[in-house]
N, C-alpha and C positions, 0 to 999 in steps of 0.2 A: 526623408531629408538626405539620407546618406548616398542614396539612388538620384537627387536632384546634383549634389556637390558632384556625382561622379561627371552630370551628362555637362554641368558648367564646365568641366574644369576639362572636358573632353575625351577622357574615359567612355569608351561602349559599353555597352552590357556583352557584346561579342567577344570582347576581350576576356573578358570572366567566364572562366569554367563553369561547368553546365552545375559541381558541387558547391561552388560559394555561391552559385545563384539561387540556391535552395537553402543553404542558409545563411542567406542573407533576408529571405522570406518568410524564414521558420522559426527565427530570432523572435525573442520577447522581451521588454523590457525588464528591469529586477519588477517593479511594481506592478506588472502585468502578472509575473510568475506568483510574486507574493501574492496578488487577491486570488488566480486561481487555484493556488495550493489552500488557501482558506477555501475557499466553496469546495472542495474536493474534500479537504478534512472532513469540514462542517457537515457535508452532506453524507459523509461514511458514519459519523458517530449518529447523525440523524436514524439512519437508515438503521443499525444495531440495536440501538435503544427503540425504534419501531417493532423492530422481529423480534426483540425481547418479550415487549406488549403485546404480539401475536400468539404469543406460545401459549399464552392463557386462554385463550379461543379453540372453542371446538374444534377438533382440526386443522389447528393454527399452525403444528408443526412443520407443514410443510414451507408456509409464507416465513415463520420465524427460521428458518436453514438457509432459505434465500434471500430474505433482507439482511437476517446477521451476517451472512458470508459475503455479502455485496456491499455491505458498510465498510468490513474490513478490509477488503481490496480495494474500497474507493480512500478508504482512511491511508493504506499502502500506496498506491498512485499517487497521492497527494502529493508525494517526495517527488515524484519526476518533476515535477514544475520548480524545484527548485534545484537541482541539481543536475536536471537533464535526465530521460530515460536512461540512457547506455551508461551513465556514470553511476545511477541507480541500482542497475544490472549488475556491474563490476562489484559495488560494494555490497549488493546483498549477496553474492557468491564468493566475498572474500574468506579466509581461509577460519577466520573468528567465526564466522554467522553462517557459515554455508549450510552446515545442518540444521539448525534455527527455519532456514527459508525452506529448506527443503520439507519439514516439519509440519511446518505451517502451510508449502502448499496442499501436501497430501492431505491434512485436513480441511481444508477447503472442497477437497473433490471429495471424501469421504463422507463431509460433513451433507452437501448433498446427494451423495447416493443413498447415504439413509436414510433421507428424507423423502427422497423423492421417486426414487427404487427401490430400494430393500423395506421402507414403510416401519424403522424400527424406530419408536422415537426416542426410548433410551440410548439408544446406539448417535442418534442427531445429536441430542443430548451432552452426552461426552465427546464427540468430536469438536463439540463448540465451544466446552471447557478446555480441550487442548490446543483450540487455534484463539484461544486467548491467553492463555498462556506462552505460546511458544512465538505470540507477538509482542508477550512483552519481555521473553526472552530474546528475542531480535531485538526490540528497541533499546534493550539496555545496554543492548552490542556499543551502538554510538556513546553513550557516556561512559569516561574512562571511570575504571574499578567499578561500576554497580552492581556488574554481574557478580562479584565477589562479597561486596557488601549484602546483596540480595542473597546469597548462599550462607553466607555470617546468620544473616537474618531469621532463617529459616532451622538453622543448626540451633541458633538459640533459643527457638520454640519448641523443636523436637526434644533437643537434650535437656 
């Protein structure tokens, strides 16, 4: 519509830089982003909870390293569509969460090399306890005090 208004009203497309014409194309509506942030969640949590049920299968460990690890980065992704990649980037490397992400990616690559290289699957094992933990240490990044509350939390179990 907005490509129609420009050729009525006699605006070129020549006129436009070569970058608003790219995102002018690359643009999504809110509700375009919201349904595929949902298929993108829905299909990470899908995928998790599948390599969960793999790990119980004869030599499942290897399928459960790479469906869990592929949930969670499709579960992680799902934020670009709502915020835009680059602004995604910027805020998982801000100065709160930068080691949280970093954390989290190293397990993700750890998670399958022990799966799929090193062949330990206690080693799979704990790498996928840590990249869930340290994803929900990232998420708690976004609500303000949880991380604090979640430390309260945990001090008052221990002590």
């Amino acid at each position: 519509m907005e490509k129609l208004r420009r050729v009525l009203s006699g605006q070129d497309d020549e006129e436009q830089g070569l970058t608003s014409q790219v995102l002018d194309g690359a643009s999504l509506s809110f509700s375009t982003r919201l349904k595929w942030f949902a298929v993108c969640f829905v299909s990470g949590v899908f995928f998790s909870i599948l390599g969960t049920g793999l790990l119980w299968l004869p030599g499942g460990i290897k399928l459960f390293a790479v469906f869990y690890t592929f949930g969670n980065i499709a579960a992680l992704a799902s934020t670009c569509f709502l915020m835009g990649p680059v602004k995604q980037l910027k805020k998982m490397f801000e100065s709160t969460r930068w080691l949280a992400t970093v954390v989290m990616m190293l397990c993700f690559v750890f998670t399958l090399c022990a799966a799929l290289w090193w062949r330990k699957k206690g080693l799979a094992v704990l790498f996928c306890i840590l990249q869930f933990l340290s994803m929900t240490w990232y998420s708690l990044s976004y609500i303000p005090y949880a991380r604090d509350a979640a430390l309260k939390c945990c001090s008052s179990l221990v002590g």
